[in-house]
PAMAR-374570 format. One line per 10 residues: for each residue x, y, z of N, C-alpha, C, O. Coordinates in nm, 3 decimals. Layout:
X:Y:Z:X:Y:Z:X:Y:Z:X:Y:Z  ...
This chain:
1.266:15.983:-1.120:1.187:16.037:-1.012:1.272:16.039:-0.885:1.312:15.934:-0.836  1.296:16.148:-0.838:1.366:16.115:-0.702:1.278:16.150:-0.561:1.223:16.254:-0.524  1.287:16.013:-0.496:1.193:15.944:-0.408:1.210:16.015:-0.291:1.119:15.994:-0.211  1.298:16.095:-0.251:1.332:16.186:-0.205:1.231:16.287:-0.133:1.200:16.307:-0.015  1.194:16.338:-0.251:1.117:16.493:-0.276:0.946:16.443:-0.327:0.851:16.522:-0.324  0.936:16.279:-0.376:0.796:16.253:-0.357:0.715:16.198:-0.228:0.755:16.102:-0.161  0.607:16.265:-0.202:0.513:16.184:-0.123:0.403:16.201:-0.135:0.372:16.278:-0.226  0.290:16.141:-0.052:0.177:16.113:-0.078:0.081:16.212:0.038:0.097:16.224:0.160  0.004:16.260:-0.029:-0.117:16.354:0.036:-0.267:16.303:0.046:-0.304:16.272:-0.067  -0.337:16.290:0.113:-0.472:16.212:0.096:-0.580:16.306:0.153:-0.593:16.338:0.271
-0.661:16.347:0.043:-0.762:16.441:0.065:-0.923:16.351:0.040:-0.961:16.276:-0.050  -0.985:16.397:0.157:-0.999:16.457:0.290:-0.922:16.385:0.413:-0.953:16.268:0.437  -0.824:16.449:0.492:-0.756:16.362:0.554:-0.843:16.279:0.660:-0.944:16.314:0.722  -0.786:16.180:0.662:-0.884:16.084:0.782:-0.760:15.978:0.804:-0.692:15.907:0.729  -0.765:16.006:0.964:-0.643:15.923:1.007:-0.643:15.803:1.039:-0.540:15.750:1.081  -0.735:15.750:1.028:-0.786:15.601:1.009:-0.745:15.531:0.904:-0.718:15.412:0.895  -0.743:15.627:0.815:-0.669:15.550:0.691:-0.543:15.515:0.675:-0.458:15.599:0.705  -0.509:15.404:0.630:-0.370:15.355:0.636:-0.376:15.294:0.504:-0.412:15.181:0.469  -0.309:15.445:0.404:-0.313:15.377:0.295:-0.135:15.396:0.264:-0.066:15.493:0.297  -0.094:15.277:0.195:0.025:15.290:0.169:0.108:15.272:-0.015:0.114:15.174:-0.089
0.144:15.375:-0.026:0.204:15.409:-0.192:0.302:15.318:-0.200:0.346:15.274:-0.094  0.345:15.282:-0.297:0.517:15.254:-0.338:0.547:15.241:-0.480:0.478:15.165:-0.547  0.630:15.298:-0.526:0.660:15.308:-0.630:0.794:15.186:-0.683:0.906:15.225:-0.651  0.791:15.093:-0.734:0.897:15.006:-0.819:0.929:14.934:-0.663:1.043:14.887:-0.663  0.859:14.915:-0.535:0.906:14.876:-0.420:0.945:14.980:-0.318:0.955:14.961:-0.197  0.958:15.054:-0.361:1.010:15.165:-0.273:0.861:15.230:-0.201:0.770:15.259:-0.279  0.845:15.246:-0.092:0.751:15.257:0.005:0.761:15.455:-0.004:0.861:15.522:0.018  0.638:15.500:-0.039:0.631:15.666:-0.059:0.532:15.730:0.036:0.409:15.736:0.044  0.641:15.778:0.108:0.547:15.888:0.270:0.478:15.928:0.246:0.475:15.970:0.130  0.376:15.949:0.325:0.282:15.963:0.337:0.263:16.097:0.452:0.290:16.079:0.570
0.215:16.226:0.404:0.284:16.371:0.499:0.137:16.440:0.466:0.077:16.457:0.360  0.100:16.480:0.641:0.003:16.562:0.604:0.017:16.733:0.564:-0.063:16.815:0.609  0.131:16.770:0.473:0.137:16.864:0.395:0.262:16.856:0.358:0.359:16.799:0.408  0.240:16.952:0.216:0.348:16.911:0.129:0.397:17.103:0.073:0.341:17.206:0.114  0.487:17.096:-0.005:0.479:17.180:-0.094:0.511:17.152:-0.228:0.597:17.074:-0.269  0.399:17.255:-0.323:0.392:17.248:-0.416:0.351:17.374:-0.512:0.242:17.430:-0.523  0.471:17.400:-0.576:0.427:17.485:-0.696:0.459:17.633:-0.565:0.389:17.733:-0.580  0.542:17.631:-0.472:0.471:17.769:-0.397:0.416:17.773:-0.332:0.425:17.865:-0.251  0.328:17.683:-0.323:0.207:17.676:-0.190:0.178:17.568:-0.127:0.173:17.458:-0.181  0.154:17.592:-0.001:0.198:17.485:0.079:0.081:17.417:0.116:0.013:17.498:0.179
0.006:17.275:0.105:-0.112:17.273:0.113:-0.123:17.117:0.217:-0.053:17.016:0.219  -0.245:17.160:0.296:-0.248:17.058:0.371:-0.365:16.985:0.369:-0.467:17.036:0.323  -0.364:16.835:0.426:-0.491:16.725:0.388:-0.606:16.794:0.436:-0.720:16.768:0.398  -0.576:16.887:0.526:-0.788:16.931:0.514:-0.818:17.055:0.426:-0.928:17.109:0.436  -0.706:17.114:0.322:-0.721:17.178:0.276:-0.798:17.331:0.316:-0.869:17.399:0.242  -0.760:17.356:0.444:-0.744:17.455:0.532:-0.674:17.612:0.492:-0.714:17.726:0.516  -0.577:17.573:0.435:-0.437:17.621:0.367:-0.358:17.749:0.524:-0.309:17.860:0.504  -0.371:17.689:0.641:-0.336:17.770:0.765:-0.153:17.756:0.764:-0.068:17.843:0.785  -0.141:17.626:0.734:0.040:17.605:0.680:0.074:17.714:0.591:0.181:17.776:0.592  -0.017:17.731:0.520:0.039:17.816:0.389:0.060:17.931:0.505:0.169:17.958:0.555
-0.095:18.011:0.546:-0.058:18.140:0.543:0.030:18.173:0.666:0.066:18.285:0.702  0.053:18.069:0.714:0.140:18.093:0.864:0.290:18.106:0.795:0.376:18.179:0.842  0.312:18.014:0.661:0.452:18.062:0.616:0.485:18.203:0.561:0.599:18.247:0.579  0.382:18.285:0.487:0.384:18.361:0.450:0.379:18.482:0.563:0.456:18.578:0.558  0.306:18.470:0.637:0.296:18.556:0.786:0.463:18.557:0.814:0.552:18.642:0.801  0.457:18.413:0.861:0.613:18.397:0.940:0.747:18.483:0.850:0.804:18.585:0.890  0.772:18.418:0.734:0.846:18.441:0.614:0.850:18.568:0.573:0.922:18.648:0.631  0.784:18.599:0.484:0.745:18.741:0.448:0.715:18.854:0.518:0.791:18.950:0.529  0.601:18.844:0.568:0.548:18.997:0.640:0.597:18.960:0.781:0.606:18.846:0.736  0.629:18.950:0.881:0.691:18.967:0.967:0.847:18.995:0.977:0.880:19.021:1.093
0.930:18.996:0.904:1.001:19.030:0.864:1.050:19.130:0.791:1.164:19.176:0.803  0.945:19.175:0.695:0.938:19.291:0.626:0.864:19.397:0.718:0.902:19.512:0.695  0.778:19.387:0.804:0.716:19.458:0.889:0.829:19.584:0.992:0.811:19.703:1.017  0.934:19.499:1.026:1.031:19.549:1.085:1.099:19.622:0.988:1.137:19.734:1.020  1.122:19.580:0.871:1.226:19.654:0.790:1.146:19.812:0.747:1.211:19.915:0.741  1.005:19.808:0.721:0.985:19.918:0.704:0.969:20.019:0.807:0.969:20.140:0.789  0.953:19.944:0.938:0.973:20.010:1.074:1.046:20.124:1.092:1.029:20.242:1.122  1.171:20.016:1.050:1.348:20.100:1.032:1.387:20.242:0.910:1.465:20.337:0.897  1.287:20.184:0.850:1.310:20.283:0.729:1.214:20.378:0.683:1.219:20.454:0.586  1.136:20.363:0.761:1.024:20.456:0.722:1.013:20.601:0.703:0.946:20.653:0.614
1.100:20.680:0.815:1.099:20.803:0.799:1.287:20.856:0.771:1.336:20.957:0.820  1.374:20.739:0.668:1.469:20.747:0.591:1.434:20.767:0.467:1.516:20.826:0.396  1.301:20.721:0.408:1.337:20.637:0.261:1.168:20.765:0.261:1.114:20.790:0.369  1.105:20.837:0.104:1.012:20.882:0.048:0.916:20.766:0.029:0.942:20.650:-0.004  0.788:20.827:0.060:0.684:20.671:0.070:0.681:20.640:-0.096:0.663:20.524:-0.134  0.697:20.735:-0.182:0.697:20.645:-0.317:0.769:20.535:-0.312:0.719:20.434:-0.360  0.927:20.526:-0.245:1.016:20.444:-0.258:0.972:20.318:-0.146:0.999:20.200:-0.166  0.913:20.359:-0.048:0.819:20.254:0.005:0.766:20.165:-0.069:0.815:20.058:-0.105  0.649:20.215:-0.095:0.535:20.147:-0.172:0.640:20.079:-0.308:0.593:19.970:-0.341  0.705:20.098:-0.351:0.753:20.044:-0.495:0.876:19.924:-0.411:0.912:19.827:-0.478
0.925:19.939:-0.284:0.981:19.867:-0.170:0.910:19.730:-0.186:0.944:19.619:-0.225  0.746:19.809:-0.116:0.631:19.681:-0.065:0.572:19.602:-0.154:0.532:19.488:-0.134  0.563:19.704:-0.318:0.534:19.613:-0.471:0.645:19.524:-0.477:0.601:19.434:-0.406  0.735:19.494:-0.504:0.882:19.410:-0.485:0.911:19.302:-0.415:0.961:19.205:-0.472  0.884:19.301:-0.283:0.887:19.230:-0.228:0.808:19.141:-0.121:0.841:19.034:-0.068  0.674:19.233:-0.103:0.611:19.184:-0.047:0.461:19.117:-0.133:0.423:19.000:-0.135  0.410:19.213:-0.187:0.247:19.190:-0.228:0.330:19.089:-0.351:0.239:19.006:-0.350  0.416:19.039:-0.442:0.392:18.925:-0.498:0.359:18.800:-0.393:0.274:18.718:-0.430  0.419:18.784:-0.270:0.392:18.711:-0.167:0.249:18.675:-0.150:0.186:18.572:-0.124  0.222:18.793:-0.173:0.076:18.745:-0.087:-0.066:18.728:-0.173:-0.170:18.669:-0.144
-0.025:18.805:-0.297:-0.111:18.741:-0.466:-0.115:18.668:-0.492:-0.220:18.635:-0.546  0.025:18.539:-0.478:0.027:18.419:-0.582:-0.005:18.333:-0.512:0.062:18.304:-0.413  -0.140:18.255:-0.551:-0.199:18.144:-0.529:-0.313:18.181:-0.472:-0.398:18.093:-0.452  -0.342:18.326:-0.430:-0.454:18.369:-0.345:-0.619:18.305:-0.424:-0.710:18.249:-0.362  -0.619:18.328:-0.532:-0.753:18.246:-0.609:-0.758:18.110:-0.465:-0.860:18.093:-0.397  -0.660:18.047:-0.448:-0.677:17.921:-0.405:-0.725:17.914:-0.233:-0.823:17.859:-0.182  -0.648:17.968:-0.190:-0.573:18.003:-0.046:-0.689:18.099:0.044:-0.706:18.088:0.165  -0.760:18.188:-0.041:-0.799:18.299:-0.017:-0.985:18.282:0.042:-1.059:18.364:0.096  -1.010:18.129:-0.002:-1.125:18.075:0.051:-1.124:17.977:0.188:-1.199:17.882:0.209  -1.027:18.023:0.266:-1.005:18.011:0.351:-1.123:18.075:0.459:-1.187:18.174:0.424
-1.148:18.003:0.605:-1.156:18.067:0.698:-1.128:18.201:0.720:-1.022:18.252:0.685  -1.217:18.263:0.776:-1.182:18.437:0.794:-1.121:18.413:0.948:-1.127:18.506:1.029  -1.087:18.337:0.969:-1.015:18.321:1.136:-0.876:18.300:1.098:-0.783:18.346:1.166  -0.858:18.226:0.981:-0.653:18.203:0.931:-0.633:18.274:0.840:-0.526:18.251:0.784  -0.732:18.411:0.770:-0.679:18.506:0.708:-0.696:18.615:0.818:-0.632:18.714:0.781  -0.751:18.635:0.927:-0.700:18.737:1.010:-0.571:18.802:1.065:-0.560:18.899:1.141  -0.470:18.720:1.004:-0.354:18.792:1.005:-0.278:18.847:0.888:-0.174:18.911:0.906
């Protein structure tokens, strides 16, 4: 196990709590969000970390690129562009993510 890359998440977060892990002696952090599997999830299970990475990461970034290219490139080659690289982004994990607040999916 490398102690490293483990820590501890406590759902429903409540900061009153002072609970503390350790594994074989070794004392394991305790972080109010982690990632996992892809998705980034936090103790109130909010998932606003997540979609702010994906905002940040993905579509803001790609937003500009099609900016640039838009009236270079045929929109078929667009859209098969935006299948590629963007909408797997924003599918995987959505079952989870997607019962979110309509205030942190407004972007």
């Amino acid at each position: 196990m490398n102690f490293d890359k483990t820590n501890v998440i406590v759902f429903p977060s409540n900061k009153k709590d002072n609970i503390a892990v350790s594994l074989n002696g070794t004392p394991v952090i305790k972080v109010s969000n982690c990632r996992y599997l892809g998705l980034h999830i936090d103790d109130n299970l909010n998932w606003k970390y997540h979609i702010e990475h994906i905002y940040k990461k993905n579509l803001l970034r790609f937003v500009g690129i099609f900016y640039k290219i838009k009236n270079k490139l045929p929109s078929m080659i667009l859209k098969l562009i935006y299948f590629a690289f963007v909408y797997p982004h924003l599918l995987y994990g959505i079952e989870l993510y997607a019962n979110t607040s309509s205030s942190h999916l407004s972007k």
